[in-house]
mmCIF file of the N, C-alpha and C atoms, coordinates in Angstrom:
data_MODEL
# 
_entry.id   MODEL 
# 
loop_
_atom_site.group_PDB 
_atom_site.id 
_atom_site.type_symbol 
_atom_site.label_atom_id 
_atom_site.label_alt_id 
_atom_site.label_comp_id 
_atom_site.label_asym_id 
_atom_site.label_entity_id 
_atom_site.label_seq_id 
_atom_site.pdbx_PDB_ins_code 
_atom_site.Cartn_x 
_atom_site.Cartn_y 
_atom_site.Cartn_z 
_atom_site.occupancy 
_atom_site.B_iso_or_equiv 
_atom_site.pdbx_formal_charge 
_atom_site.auth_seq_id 
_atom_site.auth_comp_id 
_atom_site.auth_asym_id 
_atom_site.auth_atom_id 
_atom_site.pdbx_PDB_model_num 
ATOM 1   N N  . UNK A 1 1  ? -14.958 -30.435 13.520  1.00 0.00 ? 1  UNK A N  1 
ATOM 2   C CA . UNK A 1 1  ? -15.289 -29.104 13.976  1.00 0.00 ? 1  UNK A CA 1 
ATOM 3   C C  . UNK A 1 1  ? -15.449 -28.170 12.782  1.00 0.00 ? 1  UNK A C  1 
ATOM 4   N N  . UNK A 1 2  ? -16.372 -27.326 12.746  1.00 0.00 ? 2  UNK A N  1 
ATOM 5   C CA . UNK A 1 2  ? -16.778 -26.283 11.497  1.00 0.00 ? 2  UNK A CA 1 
ATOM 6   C C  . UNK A 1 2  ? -15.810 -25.042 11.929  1.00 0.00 ? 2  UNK A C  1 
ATOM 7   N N  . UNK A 1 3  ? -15.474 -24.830 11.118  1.00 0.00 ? 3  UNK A N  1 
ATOM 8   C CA . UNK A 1 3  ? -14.266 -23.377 11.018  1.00 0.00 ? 3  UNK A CA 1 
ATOM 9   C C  . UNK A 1 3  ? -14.754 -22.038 10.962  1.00 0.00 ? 3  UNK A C  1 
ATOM 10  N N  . UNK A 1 4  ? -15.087 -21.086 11.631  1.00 0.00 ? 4  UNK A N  1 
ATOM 11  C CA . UNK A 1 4  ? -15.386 -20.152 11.770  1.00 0.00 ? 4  UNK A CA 1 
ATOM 12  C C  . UNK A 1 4  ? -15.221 -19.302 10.079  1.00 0.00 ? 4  UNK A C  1 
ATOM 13  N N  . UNK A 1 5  ? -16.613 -19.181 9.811   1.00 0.00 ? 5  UNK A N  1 
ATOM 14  C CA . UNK A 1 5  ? -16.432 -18.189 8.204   1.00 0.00 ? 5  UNK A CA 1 
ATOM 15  C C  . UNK A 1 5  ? -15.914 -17.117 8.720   1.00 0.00 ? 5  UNK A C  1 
ATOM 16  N N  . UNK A 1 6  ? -15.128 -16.588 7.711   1.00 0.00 ? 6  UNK A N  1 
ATOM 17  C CA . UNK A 1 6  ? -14.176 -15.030 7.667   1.00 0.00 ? 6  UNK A CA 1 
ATOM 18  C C  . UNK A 1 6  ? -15.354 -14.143 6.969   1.00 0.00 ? 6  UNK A C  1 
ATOM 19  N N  . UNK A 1 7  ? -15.454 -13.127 7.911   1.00 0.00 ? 7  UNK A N  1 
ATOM 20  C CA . UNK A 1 7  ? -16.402 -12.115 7.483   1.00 0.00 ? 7  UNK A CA 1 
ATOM 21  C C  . UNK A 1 7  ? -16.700 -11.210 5.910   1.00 0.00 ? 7  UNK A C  1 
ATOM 22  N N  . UNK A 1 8  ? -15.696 -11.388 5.272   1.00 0.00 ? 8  UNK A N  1 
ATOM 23  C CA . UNK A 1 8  ? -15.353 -10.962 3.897   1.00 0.00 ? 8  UNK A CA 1 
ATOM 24  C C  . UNK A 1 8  ? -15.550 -11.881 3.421   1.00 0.00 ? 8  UNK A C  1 
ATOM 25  N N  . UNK A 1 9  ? -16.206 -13.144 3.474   1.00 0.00 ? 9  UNK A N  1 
ATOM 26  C CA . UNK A 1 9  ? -17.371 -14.561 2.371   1.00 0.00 ? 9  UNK A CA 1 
ATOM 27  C C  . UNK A 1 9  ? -18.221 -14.627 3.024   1.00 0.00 ? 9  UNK A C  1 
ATOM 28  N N  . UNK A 1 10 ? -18.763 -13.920 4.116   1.00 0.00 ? 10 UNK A N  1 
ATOM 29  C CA . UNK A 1 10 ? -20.042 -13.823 4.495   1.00 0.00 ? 10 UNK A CA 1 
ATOM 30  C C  . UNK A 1 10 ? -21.267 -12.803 3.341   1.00 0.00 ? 10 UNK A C  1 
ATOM 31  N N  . UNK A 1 11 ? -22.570 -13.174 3.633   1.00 0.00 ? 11 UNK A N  1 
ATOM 32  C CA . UNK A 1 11 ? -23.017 -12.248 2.970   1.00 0.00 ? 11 UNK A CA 1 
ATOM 33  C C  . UNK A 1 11 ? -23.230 -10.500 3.361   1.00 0.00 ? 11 UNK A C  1 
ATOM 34  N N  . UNK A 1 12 ? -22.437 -10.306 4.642   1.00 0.00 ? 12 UNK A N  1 
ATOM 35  C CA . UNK A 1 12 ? -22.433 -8.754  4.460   1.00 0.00 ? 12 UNK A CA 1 
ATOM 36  C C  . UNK A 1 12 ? -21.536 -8.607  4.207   1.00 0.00 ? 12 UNK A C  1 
ATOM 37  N N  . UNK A 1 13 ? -20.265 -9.653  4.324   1.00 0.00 ? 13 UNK A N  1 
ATOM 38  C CA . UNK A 1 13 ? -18.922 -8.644  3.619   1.00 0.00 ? 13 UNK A CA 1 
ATOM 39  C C  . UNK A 1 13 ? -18.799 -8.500  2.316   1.00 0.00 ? 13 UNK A C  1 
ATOM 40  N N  . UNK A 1 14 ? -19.204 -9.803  1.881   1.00 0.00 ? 14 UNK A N  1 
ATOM 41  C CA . UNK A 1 14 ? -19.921 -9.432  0.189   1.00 0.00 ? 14 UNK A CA 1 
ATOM 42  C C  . UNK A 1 14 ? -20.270 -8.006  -0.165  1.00 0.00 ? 14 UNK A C  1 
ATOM 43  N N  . UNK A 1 15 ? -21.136 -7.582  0.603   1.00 0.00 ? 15 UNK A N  1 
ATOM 44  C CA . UNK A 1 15 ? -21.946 -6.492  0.785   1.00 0.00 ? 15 UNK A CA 1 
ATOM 45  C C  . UNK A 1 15 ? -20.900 -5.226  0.230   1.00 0.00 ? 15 UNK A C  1 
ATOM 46  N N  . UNK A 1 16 ? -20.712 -5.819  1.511   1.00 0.00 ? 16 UNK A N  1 
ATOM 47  C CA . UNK A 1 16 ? -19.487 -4.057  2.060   1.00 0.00 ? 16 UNK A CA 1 
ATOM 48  C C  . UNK A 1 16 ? -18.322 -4.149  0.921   1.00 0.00 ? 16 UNK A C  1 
ATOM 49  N N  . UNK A 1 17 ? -17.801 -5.144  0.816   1.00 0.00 ? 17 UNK A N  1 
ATOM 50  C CA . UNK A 1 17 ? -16.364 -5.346  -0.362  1.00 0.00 ? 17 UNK A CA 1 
ATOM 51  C C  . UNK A 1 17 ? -17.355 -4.908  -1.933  1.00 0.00 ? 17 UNK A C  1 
ATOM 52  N N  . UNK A 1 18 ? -18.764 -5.102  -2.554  1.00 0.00 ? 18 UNK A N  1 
ATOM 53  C CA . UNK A 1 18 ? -19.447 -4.702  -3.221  1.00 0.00 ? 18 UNK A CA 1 
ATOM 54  C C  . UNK A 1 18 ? -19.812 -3.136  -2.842  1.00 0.00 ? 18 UNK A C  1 
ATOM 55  N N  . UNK A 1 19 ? -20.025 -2.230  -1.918  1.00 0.00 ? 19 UNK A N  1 
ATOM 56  C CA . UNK A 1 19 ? -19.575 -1.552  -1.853  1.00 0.00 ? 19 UNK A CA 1 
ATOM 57  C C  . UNK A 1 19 ? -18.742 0.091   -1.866  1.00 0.00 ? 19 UNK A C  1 
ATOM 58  N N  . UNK A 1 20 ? -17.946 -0.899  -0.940  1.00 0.00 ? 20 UNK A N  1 
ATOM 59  C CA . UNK A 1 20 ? -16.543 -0.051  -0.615  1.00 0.00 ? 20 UNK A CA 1 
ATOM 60  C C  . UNK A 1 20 ? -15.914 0.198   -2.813  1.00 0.00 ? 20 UNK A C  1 
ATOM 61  N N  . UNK A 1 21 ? -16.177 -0.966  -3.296  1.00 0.00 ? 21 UNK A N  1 
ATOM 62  C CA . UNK A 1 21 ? -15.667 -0.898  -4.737  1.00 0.00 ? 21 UNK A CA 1 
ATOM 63  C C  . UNK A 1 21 ? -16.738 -0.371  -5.278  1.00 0.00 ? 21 UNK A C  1 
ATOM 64  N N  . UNK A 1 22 ? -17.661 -0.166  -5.485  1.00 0.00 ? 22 UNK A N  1 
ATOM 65  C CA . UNK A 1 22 ? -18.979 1.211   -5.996  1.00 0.00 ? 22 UNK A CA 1 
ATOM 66  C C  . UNK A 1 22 ? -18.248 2.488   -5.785  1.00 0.00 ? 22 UNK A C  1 
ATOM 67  N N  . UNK A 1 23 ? -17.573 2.649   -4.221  1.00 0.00 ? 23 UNK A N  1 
ATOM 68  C CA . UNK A 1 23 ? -17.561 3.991   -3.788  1.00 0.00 ? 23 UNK A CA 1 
ATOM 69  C C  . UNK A 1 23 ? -16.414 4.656   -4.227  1.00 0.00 ? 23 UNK A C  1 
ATOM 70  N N  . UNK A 1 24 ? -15.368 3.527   -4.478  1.00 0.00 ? 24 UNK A N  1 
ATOM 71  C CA . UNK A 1 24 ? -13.804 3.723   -4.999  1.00 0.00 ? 24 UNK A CA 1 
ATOM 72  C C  . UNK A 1 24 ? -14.043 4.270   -6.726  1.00 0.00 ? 24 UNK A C  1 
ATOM 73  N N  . UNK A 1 25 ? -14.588 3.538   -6.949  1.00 0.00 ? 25 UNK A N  1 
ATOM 74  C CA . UNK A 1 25 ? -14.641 3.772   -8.323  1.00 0.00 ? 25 UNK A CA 1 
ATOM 75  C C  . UNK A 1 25 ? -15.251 4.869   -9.285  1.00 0.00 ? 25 UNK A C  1 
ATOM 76  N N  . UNK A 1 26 ? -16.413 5.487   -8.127  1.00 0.00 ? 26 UNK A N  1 
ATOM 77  C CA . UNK A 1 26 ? -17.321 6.794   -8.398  1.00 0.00 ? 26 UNK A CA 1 
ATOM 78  C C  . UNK A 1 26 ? -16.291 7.703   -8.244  1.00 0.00 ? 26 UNK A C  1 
ATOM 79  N N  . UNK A 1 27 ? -15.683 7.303   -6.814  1.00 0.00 ? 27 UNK A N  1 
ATOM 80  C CA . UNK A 1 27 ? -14.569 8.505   -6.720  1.00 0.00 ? 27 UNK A CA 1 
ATOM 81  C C  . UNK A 1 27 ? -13.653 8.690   -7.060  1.00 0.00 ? 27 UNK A C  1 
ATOM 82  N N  . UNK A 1 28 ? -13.345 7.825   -7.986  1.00 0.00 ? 28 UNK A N  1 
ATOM 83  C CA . UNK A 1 28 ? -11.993 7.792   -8.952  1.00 0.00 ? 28 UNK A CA 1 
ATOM 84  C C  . UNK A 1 28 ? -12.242 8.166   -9.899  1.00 0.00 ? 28 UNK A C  1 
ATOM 85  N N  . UNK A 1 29 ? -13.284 8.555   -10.339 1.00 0.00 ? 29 UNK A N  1 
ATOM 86  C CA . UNK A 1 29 ? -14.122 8.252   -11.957 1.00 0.00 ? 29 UNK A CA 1 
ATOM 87  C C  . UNK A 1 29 ? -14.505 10.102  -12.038 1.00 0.00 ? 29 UNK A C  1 
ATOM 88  N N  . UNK A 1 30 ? -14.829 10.671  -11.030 1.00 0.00 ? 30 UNK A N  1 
ATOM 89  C CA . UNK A 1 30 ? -15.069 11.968  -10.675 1.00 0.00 ? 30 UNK A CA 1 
ATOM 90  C C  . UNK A 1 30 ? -13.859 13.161  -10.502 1.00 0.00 ? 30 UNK A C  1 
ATOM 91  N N  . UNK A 1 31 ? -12.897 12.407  -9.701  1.00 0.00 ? 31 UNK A N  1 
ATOM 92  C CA . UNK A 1 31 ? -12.196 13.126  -9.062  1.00 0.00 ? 31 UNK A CA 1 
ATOM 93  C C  . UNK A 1 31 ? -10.731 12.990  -9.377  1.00 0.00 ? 31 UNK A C  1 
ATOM 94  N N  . UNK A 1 32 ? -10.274 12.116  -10.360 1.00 0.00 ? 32 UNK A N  1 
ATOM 95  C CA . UNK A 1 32 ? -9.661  11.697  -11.113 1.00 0.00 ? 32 UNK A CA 1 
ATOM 96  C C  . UNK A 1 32 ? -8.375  12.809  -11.072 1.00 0.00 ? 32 UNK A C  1 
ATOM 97  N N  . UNK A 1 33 ? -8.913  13.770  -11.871 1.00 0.00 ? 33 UNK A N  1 
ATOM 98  C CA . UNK A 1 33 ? -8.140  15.277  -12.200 1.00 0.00 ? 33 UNK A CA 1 
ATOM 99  C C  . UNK A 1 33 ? -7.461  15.619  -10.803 1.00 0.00 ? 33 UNK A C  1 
ATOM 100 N N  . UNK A 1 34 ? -7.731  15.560  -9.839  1.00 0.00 ? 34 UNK A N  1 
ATOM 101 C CA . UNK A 1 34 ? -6.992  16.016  -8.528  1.00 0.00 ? 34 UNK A CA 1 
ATOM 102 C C  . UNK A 1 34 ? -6.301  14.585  -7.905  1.00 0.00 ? 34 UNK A C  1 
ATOM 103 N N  . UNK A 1 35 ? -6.472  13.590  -8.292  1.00 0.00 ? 35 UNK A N  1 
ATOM 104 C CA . UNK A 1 35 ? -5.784  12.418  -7.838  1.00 0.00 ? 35 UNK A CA 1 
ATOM 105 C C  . UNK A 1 35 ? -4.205  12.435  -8.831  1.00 0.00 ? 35 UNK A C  1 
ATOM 106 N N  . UNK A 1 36 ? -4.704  12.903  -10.088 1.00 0.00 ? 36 UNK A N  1 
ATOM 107 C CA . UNK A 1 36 ? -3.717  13.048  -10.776 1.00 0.00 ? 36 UNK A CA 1 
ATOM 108 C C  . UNK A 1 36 ? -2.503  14.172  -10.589 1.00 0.00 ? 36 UNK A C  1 
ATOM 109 N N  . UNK A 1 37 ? -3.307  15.388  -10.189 1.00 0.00 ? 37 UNK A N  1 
ATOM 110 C CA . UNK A 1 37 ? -2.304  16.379  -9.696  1.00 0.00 ? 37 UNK A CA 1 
ATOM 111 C C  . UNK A 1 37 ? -1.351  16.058  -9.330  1.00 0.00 ? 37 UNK A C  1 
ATOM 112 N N  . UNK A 1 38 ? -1.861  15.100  -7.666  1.00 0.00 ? 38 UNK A N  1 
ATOM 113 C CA . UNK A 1 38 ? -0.555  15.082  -6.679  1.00 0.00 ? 38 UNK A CA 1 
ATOM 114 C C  . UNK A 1 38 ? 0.276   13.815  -6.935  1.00 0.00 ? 38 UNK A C  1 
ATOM 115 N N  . UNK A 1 39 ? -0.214  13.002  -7.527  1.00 0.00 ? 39 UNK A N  1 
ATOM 116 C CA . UNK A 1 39 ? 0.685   11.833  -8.112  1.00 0.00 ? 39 UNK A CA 1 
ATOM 117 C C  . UNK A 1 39 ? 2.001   11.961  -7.964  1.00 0.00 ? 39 UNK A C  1 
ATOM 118 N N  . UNK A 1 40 ? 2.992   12.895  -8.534  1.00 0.00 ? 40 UNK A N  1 
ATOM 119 C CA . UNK A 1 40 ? 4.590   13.046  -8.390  1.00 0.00 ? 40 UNK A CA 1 
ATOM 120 C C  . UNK A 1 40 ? 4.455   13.392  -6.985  1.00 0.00 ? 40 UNK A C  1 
ATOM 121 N N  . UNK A 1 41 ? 3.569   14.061  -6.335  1.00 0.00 ? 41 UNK A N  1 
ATOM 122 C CA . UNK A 1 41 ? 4.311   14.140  -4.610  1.00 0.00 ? 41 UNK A CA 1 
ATOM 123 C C  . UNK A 1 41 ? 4.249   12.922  -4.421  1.00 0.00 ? 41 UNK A C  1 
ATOM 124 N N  . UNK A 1 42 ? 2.821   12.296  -4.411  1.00 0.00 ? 42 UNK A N  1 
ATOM 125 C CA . UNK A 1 42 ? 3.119   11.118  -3.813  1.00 0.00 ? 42 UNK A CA 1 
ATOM 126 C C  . UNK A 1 42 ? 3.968   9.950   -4.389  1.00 0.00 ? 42 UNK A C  1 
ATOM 127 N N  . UNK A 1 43 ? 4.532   10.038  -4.995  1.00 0.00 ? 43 UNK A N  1 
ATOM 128 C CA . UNK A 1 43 ? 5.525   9.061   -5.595  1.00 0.00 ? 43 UNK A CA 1 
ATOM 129 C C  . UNK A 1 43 ? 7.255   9.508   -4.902  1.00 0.00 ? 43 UNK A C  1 
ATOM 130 N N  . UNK A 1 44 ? 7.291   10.916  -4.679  1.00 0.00 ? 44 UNK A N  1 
ATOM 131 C CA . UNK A 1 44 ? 8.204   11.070  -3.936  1.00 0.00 ? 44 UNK A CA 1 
ATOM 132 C C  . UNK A 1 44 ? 8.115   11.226  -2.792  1.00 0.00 ? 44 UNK A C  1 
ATOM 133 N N  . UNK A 1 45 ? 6.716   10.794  -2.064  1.00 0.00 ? 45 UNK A N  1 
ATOM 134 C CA . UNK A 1 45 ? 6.767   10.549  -0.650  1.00 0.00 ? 45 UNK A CA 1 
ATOM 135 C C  . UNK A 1 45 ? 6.652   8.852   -0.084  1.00 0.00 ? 45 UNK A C  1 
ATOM 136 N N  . UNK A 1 46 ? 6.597   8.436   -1.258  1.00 0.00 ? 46 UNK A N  1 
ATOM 137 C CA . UNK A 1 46 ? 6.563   6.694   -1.752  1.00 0.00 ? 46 UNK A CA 1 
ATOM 138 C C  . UNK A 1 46 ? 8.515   6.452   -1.120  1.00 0.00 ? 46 UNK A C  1 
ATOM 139 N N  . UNK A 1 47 ? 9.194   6.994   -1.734  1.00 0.00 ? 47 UNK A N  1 
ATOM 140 C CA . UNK A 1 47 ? 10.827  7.132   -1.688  1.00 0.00 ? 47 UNK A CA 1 
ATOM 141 C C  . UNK A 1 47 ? 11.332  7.049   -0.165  1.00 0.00 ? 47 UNK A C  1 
ATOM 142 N N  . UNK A 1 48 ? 11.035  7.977   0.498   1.00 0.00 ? 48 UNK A N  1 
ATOM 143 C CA . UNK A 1 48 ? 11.606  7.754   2.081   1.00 0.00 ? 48 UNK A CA 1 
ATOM 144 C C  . UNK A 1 48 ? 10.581  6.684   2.881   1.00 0.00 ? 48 UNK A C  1 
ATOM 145 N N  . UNK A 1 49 ? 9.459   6.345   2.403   1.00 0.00 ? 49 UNK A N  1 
ATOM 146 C CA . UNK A 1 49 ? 8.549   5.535   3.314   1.00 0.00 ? 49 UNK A CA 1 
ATOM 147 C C  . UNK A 1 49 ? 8.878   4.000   2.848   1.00 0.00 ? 49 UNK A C  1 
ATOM 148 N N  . UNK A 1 50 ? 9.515   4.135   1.350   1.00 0.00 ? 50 UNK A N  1 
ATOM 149 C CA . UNK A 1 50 ? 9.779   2.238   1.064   1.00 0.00 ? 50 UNK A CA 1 
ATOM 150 C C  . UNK A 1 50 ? 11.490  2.278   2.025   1.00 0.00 ? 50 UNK A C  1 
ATOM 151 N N  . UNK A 1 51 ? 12.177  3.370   1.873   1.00 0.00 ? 51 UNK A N  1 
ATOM 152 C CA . UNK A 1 51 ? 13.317  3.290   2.735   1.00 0.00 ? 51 UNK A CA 1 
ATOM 153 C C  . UNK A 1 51 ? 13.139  2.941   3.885   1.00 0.00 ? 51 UNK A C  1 
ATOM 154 N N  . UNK A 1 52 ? 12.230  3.747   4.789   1.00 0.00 ? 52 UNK A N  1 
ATOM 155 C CA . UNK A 1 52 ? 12.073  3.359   6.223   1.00 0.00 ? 52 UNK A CA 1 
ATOM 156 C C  . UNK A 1 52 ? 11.990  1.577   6.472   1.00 0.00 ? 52 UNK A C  1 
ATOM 157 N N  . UNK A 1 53 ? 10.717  1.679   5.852   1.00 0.00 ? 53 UNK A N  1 
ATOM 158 C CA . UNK A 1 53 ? 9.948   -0.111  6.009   1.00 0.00 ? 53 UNK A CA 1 
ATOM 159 C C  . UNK A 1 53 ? 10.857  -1.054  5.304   1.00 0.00 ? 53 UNK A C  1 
ATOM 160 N N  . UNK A 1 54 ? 11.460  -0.566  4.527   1.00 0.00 ? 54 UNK A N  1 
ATOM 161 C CA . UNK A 1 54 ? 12.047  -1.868  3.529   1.00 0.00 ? 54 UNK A CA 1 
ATOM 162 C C  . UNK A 1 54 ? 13.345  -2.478  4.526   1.00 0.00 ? 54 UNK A C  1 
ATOM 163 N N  . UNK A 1 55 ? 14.386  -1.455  5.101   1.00 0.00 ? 55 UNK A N  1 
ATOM 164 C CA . UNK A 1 55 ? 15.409  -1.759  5.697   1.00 0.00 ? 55 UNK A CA 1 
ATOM 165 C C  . UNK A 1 55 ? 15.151  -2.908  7.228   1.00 0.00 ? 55 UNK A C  1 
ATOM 166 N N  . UNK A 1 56 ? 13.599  -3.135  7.079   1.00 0.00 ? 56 UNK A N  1 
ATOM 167 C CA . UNK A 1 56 ? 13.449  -3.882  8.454   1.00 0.00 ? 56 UNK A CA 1 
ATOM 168 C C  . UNK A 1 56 ? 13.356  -4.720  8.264   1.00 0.00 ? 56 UNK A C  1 
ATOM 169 N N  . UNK A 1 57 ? 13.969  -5.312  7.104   1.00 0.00 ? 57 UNK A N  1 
ATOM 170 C CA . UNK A 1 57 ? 14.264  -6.794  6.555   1.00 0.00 ? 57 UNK A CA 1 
ATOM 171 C C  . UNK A 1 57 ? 16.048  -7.016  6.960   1.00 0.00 ? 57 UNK A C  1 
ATOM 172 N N  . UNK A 1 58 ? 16.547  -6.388  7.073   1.00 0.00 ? 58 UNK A N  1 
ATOM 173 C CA . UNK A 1 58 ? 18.177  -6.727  6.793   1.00 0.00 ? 58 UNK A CA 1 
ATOM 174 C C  . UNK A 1 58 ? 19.077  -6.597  8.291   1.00 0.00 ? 58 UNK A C  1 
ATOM 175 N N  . UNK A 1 59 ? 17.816  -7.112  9.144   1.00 0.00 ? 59 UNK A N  1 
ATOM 176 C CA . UNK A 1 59 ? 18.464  -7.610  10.496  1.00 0.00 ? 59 UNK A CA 1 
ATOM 177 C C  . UNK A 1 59 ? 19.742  -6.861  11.152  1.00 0.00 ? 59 UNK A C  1 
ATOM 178 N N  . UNK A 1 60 ? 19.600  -5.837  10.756  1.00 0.00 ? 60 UNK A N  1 
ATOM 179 C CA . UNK A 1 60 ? 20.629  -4.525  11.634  1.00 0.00 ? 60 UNK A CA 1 
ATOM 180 C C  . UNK A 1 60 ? 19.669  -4.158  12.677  1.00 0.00 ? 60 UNK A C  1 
ATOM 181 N N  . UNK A 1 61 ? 20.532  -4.480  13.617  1.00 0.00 ? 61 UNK A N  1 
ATOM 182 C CA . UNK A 1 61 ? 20.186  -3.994  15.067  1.00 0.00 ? 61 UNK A CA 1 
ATOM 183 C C  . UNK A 1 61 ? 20.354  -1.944  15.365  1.00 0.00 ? 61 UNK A C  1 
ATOM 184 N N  . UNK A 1 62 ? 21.595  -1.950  14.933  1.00 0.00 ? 62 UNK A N  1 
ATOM 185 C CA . UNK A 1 62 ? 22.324  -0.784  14.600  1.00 0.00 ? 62 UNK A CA 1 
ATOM 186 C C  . UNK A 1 62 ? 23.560  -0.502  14.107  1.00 0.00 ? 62 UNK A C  1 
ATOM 187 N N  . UNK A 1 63 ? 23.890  0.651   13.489  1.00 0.00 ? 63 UNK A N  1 
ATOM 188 C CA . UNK A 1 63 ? 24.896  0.464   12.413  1.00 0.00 ? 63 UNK A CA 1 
ATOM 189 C C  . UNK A 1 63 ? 26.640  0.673   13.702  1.00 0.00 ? 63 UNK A C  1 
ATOM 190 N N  . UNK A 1 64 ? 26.053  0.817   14.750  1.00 0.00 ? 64 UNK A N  1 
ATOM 191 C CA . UNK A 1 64 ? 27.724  1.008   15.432  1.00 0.00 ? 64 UNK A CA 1 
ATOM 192 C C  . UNK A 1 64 ? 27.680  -0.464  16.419  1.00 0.00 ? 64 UNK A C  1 
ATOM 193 N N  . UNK A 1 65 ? 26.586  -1.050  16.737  1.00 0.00 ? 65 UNK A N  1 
ATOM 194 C CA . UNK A 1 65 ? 27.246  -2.430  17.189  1.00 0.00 ? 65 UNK A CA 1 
ATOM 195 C C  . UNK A 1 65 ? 26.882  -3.623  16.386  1.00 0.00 ? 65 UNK A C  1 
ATOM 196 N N  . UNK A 1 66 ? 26.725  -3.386  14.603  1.00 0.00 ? 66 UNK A N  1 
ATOM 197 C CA . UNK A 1 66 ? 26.628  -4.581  14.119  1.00 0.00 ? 66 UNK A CA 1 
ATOM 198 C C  . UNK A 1 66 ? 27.752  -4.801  14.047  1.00 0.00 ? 66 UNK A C  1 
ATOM 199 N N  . UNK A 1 67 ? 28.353  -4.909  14.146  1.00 0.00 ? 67 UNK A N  1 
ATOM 200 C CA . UNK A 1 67 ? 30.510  -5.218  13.854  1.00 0.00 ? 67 UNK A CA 1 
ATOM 201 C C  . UNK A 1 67 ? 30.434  -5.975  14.831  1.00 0.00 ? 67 UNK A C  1 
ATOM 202 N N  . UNK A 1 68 ? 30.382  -5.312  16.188  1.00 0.00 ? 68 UNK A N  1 
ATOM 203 C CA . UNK A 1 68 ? 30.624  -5.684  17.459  1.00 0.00 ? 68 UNK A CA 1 
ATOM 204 C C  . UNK A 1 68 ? 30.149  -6.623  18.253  1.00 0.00 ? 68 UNK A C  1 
ATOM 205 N N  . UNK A 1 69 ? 28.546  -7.344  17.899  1.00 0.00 ? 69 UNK A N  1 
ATOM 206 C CA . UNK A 1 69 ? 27.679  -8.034  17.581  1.00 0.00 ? 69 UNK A CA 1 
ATOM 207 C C  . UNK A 1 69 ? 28.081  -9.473  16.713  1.00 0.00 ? 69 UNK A C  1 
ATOM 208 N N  . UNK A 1 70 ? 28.628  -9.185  15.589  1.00 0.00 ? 70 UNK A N  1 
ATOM 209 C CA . UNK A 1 70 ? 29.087  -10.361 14.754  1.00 0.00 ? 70 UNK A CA 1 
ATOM 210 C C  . UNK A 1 70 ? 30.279  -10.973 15.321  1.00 0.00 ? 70 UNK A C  1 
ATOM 211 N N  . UNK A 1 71 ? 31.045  -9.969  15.410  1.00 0.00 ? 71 UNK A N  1 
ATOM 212 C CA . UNK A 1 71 ? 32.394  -10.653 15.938  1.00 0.00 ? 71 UNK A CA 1 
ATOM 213 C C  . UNK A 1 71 ? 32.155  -11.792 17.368  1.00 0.00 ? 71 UNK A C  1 
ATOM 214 N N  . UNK A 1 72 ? 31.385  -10.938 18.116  1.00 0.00 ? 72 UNK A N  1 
ATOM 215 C CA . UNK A 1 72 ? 31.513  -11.912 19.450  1.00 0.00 ? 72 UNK A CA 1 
ATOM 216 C C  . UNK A 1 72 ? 30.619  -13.036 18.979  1.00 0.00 ? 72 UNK A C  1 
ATOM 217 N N  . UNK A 1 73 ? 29.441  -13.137 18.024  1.00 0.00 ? 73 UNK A N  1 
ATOM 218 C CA . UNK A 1 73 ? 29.046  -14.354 17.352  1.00 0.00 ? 73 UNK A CA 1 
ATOM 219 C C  . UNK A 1 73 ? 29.768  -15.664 16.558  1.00 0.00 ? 73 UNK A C  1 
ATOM 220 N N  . UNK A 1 74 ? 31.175  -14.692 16.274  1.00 0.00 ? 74 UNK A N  1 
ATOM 221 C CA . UNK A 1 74 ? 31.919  -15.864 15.058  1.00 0.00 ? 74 UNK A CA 1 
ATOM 222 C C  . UNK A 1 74 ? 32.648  -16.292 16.621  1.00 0.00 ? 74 UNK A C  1 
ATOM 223 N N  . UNK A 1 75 ? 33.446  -15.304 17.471  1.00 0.00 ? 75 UNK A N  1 
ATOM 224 C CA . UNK A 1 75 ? 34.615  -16.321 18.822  1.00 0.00 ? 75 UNK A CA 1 
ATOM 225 C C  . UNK A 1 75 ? 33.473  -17.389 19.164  1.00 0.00 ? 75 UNK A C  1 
ATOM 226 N N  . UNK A 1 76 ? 31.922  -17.356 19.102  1.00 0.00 ? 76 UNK A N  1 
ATOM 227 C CA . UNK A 1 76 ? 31.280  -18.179 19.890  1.00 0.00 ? 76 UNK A CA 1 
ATOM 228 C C  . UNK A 1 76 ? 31.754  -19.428 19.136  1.00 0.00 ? 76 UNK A C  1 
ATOM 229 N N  . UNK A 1 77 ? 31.002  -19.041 17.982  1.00 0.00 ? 77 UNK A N  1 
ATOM 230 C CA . UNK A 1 77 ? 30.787  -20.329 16.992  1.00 0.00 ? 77 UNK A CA 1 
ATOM 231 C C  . UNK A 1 77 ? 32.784  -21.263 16.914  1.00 0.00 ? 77 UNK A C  1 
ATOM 232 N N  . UNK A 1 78 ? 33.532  -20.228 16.891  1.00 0.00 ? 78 UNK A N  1 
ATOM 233 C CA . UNK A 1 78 ? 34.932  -21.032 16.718  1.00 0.00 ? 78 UNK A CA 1 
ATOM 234 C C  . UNK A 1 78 ? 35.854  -22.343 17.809  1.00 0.00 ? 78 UNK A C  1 
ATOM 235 N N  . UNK A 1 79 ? 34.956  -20.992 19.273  1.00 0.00 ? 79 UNK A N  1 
ATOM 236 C CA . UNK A 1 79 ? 35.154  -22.082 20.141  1.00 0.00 ? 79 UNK A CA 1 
ATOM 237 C C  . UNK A 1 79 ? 34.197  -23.152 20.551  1.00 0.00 ? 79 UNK A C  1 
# 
């Protein structure tokens, strides 16, 4: 069976990924001076948004019944 090509190795996504990177780069290349401005905001709006997303790795349900949660997990496992 032939595998369906992914649109980004086709020849219009070629296209468009050729481009979307023309258009990034004019406008980076131009506008530079105001990207630079806000840089420190956005680096301190970088701070509470890696907090939010990052903590949804460390399998807390919530911080008042993870205790309560584990414990009745270890009586399982003992008996």
């Amino acid at each position: 069976m032939a595998q369906k090509q992914s649109f980004w190795f086709s020849s219009n996504g070629l296209a468009s990924l050729t481009l979307i990177g023309a258009v990034s780069y004019f406008l980076f290349m131009e506008h530079r001076e105001h990207l630079f401005q806000f840089l420190p905001f956005l680096i301190l709006l970088l701070c509470p948004l890696m907090h939010i997303f990052m903590h949804r790795g460390h399998g807390h349900v919530s911080h008042g019944e993870g205790g309560l949660r584990d414990s009745k997990e270890q009586e399982k496992r003992s008996n």
